[in-house]
C-alpha positions in Angstrom: 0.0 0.0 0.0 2.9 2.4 0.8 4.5 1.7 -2.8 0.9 2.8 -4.1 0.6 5.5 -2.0 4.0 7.2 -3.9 3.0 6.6 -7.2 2.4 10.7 -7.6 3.5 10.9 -11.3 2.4 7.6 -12.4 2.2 7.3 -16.2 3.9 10.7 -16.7 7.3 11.7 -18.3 9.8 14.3 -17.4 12.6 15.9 -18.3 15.4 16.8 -15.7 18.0 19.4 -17.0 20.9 20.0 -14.9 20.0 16.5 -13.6 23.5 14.1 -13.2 24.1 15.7 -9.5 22.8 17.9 -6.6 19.2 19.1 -6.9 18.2 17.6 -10.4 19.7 13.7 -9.4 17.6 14.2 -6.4 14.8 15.0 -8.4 15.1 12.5 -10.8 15.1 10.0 -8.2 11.6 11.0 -6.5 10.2 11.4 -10.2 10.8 7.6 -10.8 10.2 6.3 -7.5 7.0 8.1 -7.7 6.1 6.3 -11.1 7.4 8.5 -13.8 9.9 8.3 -16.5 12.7 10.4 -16.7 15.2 11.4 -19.3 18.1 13.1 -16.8 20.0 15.4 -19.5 23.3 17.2 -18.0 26.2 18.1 -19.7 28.2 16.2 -17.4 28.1 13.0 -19.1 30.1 10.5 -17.1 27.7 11.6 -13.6 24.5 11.3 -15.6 25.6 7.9 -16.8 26.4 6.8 -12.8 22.7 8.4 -11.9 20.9 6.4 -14.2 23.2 3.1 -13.1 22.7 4.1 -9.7 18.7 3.8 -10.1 19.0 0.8 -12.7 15.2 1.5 -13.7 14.1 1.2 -17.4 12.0 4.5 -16.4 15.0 6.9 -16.5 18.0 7.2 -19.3 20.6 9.8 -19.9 20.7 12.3 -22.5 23.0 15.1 -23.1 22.1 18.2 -22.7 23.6 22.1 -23.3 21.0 24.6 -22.3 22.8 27.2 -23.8 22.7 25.6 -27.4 18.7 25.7 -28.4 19.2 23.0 -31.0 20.3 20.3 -28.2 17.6 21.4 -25.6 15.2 20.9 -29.3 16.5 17.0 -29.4 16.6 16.5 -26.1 12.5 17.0 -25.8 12.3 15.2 -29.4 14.2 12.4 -27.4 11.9 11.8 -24.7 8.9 12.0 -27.2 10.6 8.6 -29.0 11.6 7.8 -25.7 8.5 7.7 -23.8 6.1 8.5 -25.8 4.9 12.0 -24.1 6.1 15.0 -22.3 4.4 15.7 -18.6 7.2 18.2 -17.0 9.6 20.1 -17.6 11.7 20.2 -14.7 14.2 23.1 -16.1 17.1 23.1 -13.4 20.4 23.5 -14.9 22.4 26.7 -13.4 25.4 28.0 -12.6 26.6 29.6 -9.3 29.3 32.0 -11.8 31.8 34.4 -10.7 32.2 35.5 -7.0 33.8 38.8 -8.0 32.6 42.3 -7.2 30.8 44.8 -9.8 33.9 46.9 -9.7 35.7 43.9 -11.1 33.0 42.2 -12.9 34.0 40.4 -15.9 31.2 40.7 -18.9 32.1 37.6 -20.5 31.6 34.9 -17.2 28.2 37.4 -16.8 26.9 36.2 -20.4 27.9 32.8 -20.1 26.0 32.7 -16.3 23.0 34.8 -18.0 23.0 32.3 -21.0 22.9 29.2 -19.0 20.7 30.5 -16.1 18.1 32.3 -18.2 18.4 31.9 -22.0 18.4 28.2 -21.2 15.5 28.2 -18.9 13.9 30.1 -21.7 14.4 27.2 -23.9 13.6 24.5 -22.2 10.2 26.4 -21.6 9.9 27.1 -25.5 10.4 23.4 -26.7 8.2 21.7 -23.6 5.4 24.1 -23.9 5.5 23.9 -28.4 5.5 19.9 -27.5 2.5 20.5 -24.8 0.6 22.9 -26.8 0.7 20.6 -30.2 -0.5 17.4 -28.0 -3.1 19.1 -25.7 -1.0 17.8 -22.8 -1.9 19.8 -19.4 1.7 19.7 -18.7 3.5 21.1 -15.5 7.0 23.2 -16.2 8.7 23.7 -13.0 12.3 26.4 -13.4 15.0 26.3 -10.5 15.4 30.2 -9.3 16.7 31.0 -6.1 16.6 33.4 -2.7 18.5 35.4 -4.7 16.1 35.8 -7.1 13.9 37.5 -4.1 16.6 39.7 -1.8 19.9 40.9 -3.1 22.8 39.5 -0.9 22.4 35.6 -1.7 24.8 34.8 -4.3 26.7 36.7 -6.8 25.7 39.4 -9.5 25.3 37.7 -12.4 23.6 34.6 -10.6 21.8 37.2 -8.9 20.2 38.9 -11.6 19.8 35.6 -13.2 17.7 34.5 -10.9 15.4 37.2 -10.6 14.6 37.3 -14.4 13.8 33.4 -14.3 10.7 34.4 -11.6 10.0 36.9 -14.0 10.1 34.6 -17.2 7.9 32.1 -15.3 5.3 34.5 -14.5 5.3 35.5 -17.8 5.1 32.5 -19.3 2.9 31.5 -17.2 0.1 34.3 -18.5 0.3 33.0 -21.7 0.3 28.8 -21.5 -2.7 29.1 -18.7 -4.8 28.7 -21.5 -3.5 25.6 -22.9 -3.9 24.3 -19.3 0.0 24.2 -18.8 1.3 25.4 -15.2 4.4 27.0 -15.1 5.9 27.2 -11.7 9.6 28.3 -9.6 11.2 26.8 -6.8 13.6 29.3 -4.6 15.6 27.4 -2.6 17.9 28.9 0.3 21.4 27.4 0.2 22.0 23.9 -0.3 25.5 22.1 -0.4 24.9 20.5 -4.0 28.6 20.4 -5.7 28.0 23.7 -7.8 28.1 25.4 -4.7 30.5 24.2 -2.8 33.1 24.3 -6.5 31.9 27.8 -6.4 32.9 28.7 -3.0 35.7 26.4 -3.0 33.9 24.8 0.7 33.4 20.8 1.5 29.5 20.4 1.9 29.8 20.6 6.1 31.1 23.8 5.3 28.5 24.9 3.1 25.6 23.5 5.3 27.3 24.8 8.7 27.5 28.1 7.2 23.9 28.4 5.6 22.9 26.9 9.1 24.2 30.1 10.6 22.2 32.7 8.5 19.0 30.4 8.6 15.8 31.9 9.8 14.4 28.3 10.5 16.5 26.5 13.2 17.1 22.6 14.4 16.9 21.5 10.5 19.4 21.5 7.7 18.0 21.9 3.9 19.1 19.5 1.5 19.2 18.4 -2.1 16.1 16.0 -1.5 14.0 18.7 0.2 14.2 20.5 -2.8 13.4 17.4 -4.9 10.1 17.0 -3.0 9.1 20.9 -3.7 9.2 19.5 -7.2 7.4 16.3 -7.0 4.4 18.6 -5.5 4.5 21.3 -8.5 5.1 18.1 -11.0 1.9 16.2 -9.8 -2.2 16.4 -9.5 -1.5 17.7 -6.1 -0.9 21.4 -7.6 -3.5 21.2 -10.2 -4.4 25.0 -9.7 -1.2 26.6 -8.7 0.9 28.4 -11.6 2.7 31.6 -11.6 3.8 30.6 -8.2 7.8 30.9 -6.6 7.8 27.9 -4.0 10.1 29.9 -1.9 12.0 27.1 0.2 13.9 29.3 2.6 12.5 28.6 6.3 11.3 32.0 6.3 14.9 33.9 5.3 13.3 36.2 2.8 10.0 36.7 5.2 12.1 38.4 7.6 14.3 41.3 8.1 17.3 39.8 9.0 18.7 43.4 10.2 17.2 43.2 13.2 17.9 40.4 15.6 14.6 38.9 17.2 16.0 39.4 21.0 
């Protein structure tokens, strides 16, 4: 009855971007032990090829995946159609942390590479799932990573910064236009998690990362990881959202609902 009781995405297929580690293997794990089947597409070949192994499920394979290039996120959805026959969600969650430097120093180039990735990909994926949706009359769910930092400035840096706050824009956008093909289009936000972009970013082992998130957290006695963030998904992938779109699924234990200024004693 338990094994049942999961089957949230049962019959449904999804795509995973930025899927061979951190948030997106997490995800792809709760999508196919929830009944669905997954296409994990990554850029990092030899990790997505260990993720589907891992799981060693006919419901998932590996394909790969540059955001930044239109044509491959264009094959990758064309894959999963041959694949699996149908396209449920888009789960649109490759990013990069990018450059920590200051905006006297800011380099323009790692800024366009960061804005291509972060938002001209997420744009992308959101083009090709929707066309494939739209053409199929598939009430489909498209679910984009964003961040805290796409809410308060302070998070992350610049360019990841300013990513993030146009992919809550591009989702609520979107979002006014595929409501009426019945598509949701949805963001997650999630406060600092130790997945390995991070911690490459800020050169920090994952205890690091975690004991220092710990320490600016609003919400005490719990530490956020990978999986909690994969289980914000699994609600905006299945029925159990039916009427939410437009939305950021803010995942910060409060951070952004409080002025963090002002100690509370």
């Amino acid at each position: 009855m338990l094994s049942m009781s999961k089957q949230r995405l049962e019959g449904k297929v999804a795509i995973a971007t930025g899927a061979a580690s951190g948030i997106g293997a997490e995800t792809v794990k709760v999508f196919v032990e929830n009944g669905a089947s997954v296409v994990a597409a990554d850029v990092q070949d030899e990790l997505g090829h260990q993720l589907v192994a891992s799981i060693g499920s006919p419901k998932v394979c590996y394909c790969h995946c540059d955001v930044r290039d239109e044509k491959q996120v264009e094959e990758t959805v064309r894959f999963a159609l041959e694949k699996y026959g149908s396209l449920d969600v888009m789960f649109s969650n490759a990013g990069v942390f990018g450059s920590l430097s200051g905006i006297l120093d800011l380099d323009l180039n790692h800024f366009d590479n960061t804005m291509a990735i972060n938002v001209r990909g997420i744009a992308a994926t959101i083009k090709h799932a929707a066309r494939v949706m739209v053409a199929n009359k598939i009430r489909g769910s498209i679910i984009c990573t964003a961040s805290v930092a796409g809410s308060v400035a302070g998070c992350g840096p610049h360019a990841y910064t300013a990513s993030k706050h146009a992919v809550v824009g591009l989702v609520r956008s979107a979002c006014s236009e595929l409501g009426s093909f019945g598509i949701r289009v949805n963001s997650i936000s999630p406060f600092g998690v130790a997945t390995p972009l991070v911690c490459n970013a800020m050169h920090k082992d994952p205890d690091e990362v975690e004991a220092l998130t710990c320490d600016f957290a609003n919400l005490k006695g719990i530490t956020l990881k990978a999986t909690h963030i994969a289980e914000a998904a699994l609600f905006l992938a299945s029925d159990d959202s039916v009427y939410v779109s437009g939305h950021n699924l803010v995942v910060d234990g409060g951070f952004t609902a409080v002025n963090q200024c002002f100690p509370s004693s």
